[in-house]
C-alpha positions in Angstrom: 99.2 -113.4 -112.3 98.2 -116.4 -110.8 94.3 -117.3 -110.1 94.7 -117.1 -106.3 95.7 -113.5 -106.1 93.6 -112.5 -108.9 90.6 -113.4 -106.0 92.6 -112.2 -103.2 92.7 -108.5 -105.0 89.3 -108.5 -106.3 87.9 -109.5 -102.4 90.1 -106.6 -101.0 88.8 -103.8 -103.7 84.9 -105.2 -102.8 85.9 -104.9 -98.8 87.4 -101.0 -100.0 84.2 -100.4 -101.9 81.9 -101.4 -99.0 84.3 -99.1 -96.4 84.0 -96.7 -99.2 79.9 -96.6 -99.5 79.3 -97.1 -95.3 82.0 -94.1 -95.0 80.0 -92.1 -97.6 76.9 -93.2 -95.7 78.3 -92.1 -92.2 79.3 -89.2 -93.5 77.8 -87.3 -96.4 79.8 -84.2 -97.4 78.0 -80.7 -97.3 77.3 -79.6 -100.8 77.3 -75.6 -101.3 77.0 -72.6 -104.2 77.3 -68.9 -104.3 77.4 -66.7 -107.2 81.3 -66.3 -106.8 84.0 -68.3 -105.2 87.5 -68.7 -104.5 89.8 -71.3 -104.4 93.0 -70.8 -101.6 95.3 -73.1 -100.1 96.2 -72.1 -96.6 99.1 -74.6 -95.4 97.6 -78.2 -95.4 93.7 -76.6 -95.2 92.2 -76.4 -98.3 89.6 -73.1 -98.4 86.9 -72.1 -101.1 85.9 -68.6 -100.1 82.4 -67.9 -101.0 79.8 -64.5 -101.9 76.9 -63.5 -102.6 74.0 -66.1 -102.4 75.8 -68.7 -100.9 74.1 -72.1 -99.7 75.0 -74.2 -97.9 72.9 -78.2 -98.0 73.8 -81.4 -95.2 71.4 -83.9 -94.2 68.0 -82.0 -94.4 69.2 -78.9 -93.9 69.7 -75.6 -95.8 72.2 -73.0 -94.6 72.7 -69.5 -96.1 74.4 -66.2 -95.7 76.1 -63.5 -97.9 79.4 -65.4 -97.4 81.4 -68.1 -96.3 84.6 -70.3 -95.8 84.3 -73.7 -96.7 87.1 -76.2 -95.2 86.6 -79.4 -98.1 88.9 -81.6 -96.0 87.6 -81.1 -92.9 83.7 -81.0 -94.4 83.1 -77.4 -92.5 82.2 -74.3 -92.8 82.4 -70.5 -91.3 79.5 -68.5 -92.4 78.9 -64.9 -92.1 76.2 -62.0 -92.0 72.6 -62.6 -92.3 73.0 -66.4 -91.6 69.9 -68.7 -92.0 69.6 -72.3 -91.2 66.6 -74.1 -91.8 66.0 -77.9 -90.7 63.0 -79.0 -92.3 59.5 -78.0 -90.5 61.2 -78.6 -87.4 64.3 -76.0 -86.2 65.3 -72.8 -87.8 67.9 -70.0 -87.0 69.2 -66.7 -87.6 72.2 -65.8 -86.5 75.4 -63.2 -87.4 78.0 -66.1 -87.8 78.3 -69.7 -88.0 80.4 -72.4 -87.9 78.9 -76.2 -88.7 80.8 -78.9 -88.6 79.3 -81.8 -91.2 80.6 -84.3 -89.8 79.7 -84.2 -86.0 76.5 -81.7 -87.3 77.4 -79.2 -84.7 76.6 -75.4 -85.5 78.0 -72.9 -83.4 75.9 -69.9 -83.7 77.2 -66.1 -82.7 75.5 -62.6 -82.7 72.1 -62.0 -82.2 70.8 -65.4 -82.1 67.1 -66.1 -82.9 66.4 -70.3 -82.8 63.0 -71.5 -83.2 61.3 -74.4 -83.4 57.8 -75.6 -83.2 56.1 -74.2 -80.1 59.0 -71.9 -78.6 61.6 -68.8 -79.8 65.1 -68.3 -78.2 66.7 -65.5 -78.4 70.7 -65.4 -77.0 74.2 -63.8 -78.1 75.5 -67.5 -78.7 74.3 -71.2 -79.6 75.5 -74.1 -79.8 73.5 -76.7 -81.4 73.9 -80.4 -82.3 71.5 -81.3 -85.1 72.2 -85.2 -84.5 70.2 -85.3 -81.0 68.4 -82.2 -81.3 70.6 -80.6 -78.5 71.3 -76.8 -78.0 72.8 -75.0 -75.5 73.8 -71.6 -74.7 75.9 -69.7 -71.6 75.6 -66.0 -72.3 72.0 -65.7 -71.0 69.1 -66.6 -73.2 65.4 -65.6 -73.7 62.6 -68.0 -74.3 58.8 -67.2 -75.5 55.9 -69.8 -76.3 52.3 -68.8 -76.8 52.1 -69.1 -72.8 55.5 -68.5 -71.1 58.6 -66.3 -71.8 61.9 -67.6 -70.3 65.1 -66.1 -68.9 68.3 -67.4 -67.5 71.9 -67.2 -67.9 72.5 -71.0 -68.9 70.3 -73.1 -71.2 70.1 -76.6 -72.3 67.6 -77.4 -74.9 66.3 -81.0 -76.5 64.5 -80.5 -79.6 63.7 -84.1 -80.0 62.4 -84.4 -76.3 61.3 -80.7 -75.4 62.8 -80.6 -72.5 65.0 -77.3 -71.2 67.6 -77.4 -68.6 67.7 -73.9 -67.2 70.8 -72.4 -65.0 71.5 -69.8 -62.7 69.2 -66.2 -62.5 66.0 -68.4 -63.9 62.9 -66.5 -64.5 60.0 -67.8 -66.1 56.6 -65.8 -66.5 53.1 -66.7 -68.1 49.7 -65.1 -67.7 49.1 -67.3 -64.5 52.2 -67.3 -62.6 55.9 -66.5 -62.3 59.2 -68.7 -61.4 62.4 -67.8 -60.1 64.9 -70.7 -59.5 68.1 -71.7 -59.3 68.1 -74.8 -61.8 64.8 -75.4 -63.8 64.0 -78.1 -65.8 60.9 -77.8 -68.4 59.0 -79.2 -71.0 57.5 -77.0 -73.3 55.0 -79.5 -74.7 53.8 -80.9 -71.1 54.3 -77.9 -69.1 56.2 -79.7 -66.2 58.8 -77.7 -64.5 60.8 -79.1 -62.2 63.2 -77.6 -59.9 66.2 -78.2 -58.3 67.5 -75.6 -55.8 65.8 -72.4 -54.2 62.7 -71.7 -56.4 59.7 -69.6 -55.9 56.5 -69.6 -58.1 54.2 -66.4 -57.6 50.4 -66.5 -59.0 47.3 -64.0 -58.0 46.6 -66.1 -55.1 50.2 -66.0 -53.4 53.4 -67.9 -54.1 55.1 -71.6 -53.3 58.9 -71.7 -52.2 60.7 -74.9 -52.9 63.7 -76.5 -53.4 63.5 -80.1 -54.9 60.2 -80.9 -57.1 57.8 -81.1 -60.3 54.9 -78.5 -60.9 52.5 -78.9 -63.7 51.9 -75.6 -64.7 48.7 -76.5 -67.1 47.0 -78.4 -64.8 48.3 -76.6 -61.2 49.6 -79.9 -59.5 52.9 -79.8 -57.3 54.6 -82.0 -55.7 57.7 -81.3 -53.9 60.5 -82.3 -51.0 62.9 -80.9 -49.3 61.1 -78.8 -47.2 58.3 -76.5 -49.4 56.0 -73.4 -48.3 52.9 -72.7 -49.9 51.0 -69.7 -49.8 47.9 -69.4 -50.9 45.5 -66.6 -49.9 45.0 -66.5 -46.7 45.9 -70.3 -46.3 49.8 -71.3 -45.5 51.2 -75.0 -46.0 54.4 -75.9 -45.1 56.1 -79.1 -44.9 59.3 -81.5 -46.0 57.3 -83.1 -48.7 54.3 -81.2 -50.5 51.7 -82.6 -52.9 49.2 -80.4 -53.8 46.5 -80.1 -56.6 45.3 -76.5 -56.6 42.7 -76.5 -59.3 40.7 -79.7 -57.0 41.5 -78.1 -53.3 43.6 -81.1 -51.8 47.1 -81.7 -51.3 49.4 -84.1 -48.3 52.0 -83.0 -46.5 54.6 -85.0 -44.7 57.1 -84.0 -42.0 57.2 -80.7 -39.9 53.7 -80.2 -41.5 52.7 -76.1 -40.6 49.1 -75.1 -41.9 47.7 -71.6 -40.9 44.5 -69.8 -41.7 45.7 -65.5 -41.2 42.1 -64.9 -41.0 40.8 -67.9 -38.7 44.0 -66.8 -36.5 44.7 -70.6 -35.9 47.7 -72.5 -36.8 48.2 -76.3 -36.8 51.5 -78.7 -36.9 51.9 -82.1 -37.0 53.9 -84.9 -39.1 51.5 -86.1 -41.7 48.6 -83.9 -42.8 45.5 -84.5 -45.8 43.5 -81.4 -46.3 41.1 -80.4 -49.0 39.3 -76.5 -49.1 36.1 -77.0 -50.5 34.3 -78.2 -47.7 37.5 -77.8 -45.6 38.3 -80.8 -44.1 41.9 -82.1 -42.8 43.2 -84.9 -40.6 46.9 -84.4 -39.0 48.6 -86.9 -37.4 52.1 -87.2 -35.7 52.0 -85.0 -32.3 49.1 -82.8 -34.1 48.6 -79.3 -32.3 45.8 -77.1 -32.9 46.4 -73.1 -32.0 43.9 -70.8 -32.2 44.4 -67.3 -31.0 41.9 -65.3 -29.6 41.1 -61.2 -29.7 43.9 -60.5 -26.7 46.6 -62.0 -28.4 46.2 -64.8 -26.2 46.8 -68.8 -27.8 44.5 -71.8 -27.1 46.8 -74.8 -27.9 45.8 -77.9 -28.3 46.7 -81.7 -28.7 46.3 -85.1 -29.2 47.1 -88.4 -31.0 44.6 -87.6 -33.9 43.2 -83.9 -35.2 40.9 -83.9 -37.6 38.8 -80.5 -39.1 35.6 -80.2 -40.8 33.8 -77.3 -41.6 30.0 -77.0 -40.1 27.3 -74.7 -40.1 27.9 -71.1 -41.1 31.5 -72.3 -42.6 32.8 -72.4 -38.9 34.7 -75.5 -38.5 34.3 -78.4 -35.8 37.6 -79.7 -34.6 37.5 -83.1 -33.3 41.0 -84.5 -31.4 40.9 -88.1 -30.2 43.0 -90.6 -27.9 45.0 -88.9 -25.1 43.9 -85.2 -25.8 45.4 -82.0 -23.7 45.0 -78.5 -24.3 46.5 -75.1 -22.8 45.9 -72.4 -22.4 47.1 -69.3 -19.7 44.3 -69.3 -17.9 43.1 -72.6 -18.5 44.6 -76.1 -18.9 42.8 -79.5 -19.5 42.9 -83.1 -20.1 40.9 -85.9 -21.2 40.3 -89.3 -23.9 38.8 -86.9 -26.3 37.4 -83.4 -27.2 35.5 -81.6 -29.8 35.3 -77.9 -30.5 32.7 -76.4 -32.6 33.3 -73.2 -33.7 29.5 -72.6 -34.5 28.7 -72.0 -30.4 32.2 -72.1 -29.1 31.6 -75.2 -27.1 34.4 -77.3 -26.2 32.8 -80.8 -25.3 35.5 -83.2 -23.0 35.1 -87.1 -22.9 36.0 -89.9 -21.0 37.8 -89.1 -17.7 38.0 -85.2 -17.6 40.1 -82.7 -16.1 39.5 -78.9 -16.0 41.8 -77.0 -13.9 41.8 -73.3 -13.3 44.1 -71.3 -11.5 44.4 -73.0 -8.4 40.9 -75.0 -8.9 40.3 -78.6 -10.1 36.9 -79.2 -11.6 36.3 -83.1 -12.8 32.9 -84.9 -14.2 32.2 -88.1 -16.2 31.7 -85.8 -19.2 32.9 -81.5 -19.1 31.2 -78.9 -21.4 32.5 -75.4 -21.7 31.5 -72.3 -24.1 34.1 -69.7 -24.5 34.0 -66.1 -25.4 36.2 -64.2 -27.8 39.0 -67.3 -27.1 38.2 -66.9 -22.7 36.2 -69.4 -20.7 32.3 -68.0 -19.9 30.3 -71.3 -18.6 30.9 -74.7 -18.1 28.2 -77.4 -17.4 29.4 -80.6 -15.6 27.5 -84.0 -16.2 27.4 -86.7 -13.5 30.0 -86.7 -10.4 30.8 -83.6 -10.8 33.8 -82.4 -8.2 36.1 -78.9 -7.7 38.8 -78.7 -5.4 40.9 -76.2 -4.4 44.3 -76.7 -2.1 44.3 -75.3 1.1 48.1 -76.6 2.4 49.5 -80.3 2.6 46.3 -81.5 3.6 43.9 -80.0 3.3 41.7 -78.6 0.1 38.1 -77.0 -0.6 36.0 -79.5 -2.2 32.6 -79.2 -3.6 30.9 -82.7 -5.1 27.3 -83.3 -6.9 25.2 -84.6 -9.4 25.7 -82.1 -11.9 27.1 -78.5 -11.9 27.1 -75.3 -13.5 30.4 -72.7 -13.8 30.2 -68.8 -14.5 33.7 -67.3 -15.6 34.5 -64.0 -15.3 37.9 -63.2 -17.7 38.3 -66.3 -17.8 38.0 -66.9 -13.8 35.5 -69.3 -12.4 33.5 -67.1 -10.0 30.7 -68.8 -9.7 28.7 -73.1 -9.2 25.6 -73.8 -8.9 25.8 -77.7 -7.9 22.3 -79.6 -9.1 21.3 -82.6 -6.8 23.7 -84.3 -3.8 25.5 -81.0 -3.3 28.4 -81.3 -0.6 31.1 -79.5 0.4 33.9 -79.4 2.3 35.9 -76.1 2.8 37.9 -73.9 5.0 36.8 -71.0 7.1 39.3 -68.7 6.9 39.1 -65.1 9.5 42.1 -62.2 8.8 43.7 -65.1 6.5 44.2 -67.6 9.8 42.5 -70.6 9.4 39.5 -71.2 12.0 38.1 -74.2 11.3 36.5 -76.5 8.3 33.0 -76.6 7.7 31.1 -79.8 6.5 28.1 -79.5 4.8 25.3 -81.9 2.8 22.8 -80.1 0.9 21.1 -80.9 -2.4 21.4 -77.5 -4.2 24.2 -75.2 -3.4 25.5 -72.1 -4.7 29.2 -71.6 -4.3 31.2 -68.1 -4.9 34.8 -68.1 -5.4 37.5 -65.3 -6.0 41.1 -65.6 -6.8 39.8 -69.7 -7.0 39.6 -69.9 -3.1 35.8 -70.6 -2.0 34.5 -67.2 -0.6 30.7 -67.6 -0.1 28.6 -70.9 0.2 24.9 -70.4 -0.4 22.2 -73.6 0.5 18.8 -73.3 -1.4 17.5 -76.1 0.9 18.5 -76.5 4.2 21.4 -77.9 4.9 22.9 -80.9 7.2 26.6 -79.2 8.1 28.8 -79.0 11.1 32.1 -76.7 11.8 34.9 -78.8 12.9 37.6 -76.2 15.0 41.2 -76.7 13.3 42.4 -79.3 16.3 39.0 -81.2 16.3 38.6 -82.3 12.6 38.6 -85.9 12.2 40.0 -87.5 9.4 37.1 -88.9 7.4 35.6 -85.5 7.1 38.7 -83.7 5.3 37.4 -85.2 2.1 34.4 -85.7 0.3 33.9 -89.2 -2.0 35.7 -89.4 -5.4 38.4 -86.6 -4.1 40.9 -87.4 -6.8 43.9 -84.3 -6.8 45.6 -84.9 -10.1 47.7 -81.2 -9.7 50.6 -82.6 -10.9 48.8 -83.5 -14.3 48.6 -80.0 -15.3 50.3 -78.7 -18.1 52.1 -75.9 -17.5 53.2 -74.9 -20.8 52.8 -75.6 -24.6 55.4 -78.0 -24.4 53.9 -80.1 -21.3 51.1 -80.9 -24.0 54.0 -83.1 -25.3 54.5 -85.4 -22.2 52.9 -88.4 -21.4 
């Protein structure tokens, strides 16, 4: 043989022996015993049947069982009847049968299947299990338990290496401080992040959250969701497309179609963004923010403006601030101005910067409006500096009273009663079996004016007065109104939905 091949064999048995060793090395063949076994040859499969103390040994782990088929050529076995596997300190398993593969290190796990692992049991008719990334799943319904949490549903994928479970279809998870029901869960048994994906609900002492898309940290109570989310807590509801919310610390943000409701307060508010904490309450909404509150009748106070924001004063009652182009309504009431506060300590509604009151038929304007209410209904108002009602009589004419300052009395809700403090005038129509007679003029620095169904009914002068009738035909033009008449009727919102119009 001549020297070249002699080097040409000898480099193509090293190449074999290295193919050889990394083959061996890829793929290690599972070594077994038993106290008896049998040699068969079933067509091309070679079987060693196996009794009676059988082991079985791959890669780390031990296998046994009272008996077993071993398949030498295709490095695989079928085991039978009080089946063990046992992966180091990390996985175990009891199962009735199994069938592992050596050389993908997939077991396939049947009848009464009990797989643990560090932190968690799982209990299921059937497993499968890869032992090269720690993967097992089953589809016949499974049950999970940690020291906190037990687990059902009918699907189940689980990572060892990761600790993270994918959970399908009739999920159910319960602990000592809650309870979830969802359509697709996913969870991590070390962190205790669940996320969900689908319909979900998760019940607690306090009340529940319904979701659809989101992570909840079930050890340290923080959620955040999308896709629209309700949460229900005590008396409190939160609603909105995306939720955050940190329960144990009292705060959370909420974004889009934002809902938050007190059932006890009675009040309800909605907006587009919203950032709220409970202990002291406080929350600003922004994005067409609308304030209801609904009082002992049944009846809603609504109201609006560019900013709301809510902080809680004396005696836990909350002060209610709304800023920049505010409007509320209410059906005996309507009003407009720059900006309002409502403190729920006196049930005073302070307006600022331009002002409009109207009710019923009646106008009342000032430079600033303050009014207390009364189980949700008007019962005083006080008006500061060029203070002005008006009432409309037809087309052209209207009752007008103007001074320095007034005072209102409402009776359910009604304005009854003024008491005008300082450059009191009026102007107002005397009316005889409901004809028109005439209008009567009159300067006087205090008056007392009585109303009824918002038409002027009685004019009272403390002082005497400078006034004049004018008959229907006679009345000239300059005398109709008084200074600063300013109708602005058609400002008036007539429903919840006007509050929306500029």
């Amino acid at each position: 043989m001549k020297a070249g091949n002699l080097r040409a064999i000898t480099l193509l048995l090293l190449v074999f022996v290295s193919l050889s060793a990394f083959s061996q090395k890829k793929k290690k063949r599972i070594s077994h015993s038993s106290e008896e076994s049998i040699y068969e040859k079933i067509g091309d499969t070679d079987v060693i049947k196996l009794y009676r103390n059988v082991k079985f040994k791959h890669e780390g782990a031990i296998m046994t069982c009272d008996s077993a088929y071993y398949y030498r050529k295709e490095n695989s076995f079928d085991a039978y009847s009080n089946v063990r596997v046992n992966q180091g300190d990390t996985v175990s398993m009891t199962c009735n049968t199994l069938h592992y593969d050596g050389t993908s290190k997939i077991l396939d796990a049947k009848g009464d299947v009990h797989f643990r692992d560090k932190k968690m049991t799982l209990l299921t008719p059937s497993i499968t299990y890869n032992r090269e990334n720690g993967t097992a799943v089953y589809t016949q319904g499974g049950d999970i338990t940690d020291p906190e949490n037990t687990l059902h549903s009918r699907l189940g994928i689980y990572n060892t290496t990761t600790e993270w479970f994918i959970f399908k279809d009739s999920v159910r998870l319960k602990s000592a401080k809650y309870s979830i029901e969802a359509d697709t869960l996913f969870y991590n048994s070390s962190s205790g992040v669940a996320r969900f994906r689908g319909p979900s609900r998760i019940e607690s002492d306090s009340g529940y959250i319904k979701c659809n898309y989101g992570d909840y940290d079930t050890q340290n109570d923080i959620a955040y969701f999308s896709n629209r989310c309700e949460i229900h807590d005590r008396a409190s509801v939160l609603i909105g497309d995306s939720v955050y919310y940190h329960r144990n610390a009292g705060i959370g943000d909420l974004y889009g179609d934002v809902y938050l409701a007190d059932t006890i307060q009675r009040y309800t508010i909605t907006g587009q963004h919203a950032y709220f904490q409970e202990d002291p309450e406080y929350a600003l909404v922004t994005g067409d923010p609308l304030y209801t509150m609904v009082d002992d009748s049944g009846d809603s106070l609504h109201i609006h403006g560019d900013t709301l924001r809510i902080n809680t004063g004396q005696e836990q009652k909350r002060l209610i601030r709304v800023y920049f182009n505010s409007k509320f309504y209410k059906s005996d009431f309507q009003g407009k101005c720059d900006s309002l506060v409502f403190d729920e300590s006196d049930s005073t509604l302070r307006m600022f910067e331009n002002p409009v009151l109207w009710n019923g038929e009646s106008q009342l304007t000032a430079d600033d409006i303050y009014m207390t209410l009364r189980n949700g209904n008007l019962d005083s108002i006080f008006m500061i500096k060029n203070a002005f009602i008006l009432s409309k009589v037809d087309s052209i004419k209207y009752d007008q009273v103007r001074g320095k300052d007034m005072k209102g009395k409402f009776v359910n809700s009604e304005l009854r009663s003024l008491y005008v403090l300082g450059n009191g005038q009026t102007v107002y129509t005397v009316m005889e079996d409901d004809k028109q007679q005439g209008v009567n003029r009159a300067d006087c620095s205090d008056i007392i004016v009585r109303l009824k169904n918002a038409d002027i009914s009685e004019v009272v002068f403390l002082t005497k007065p400078n006034a004049k009738m004018y008959p229907l035909k006679d009345i000239p033009q300059g005398e109709l109104f008084l200074r600063g008449f300013n109708p602005r009727l058609d400002e008036k919102p007539n429903s919840k939905a006007d509050l929306f119009l500029d």
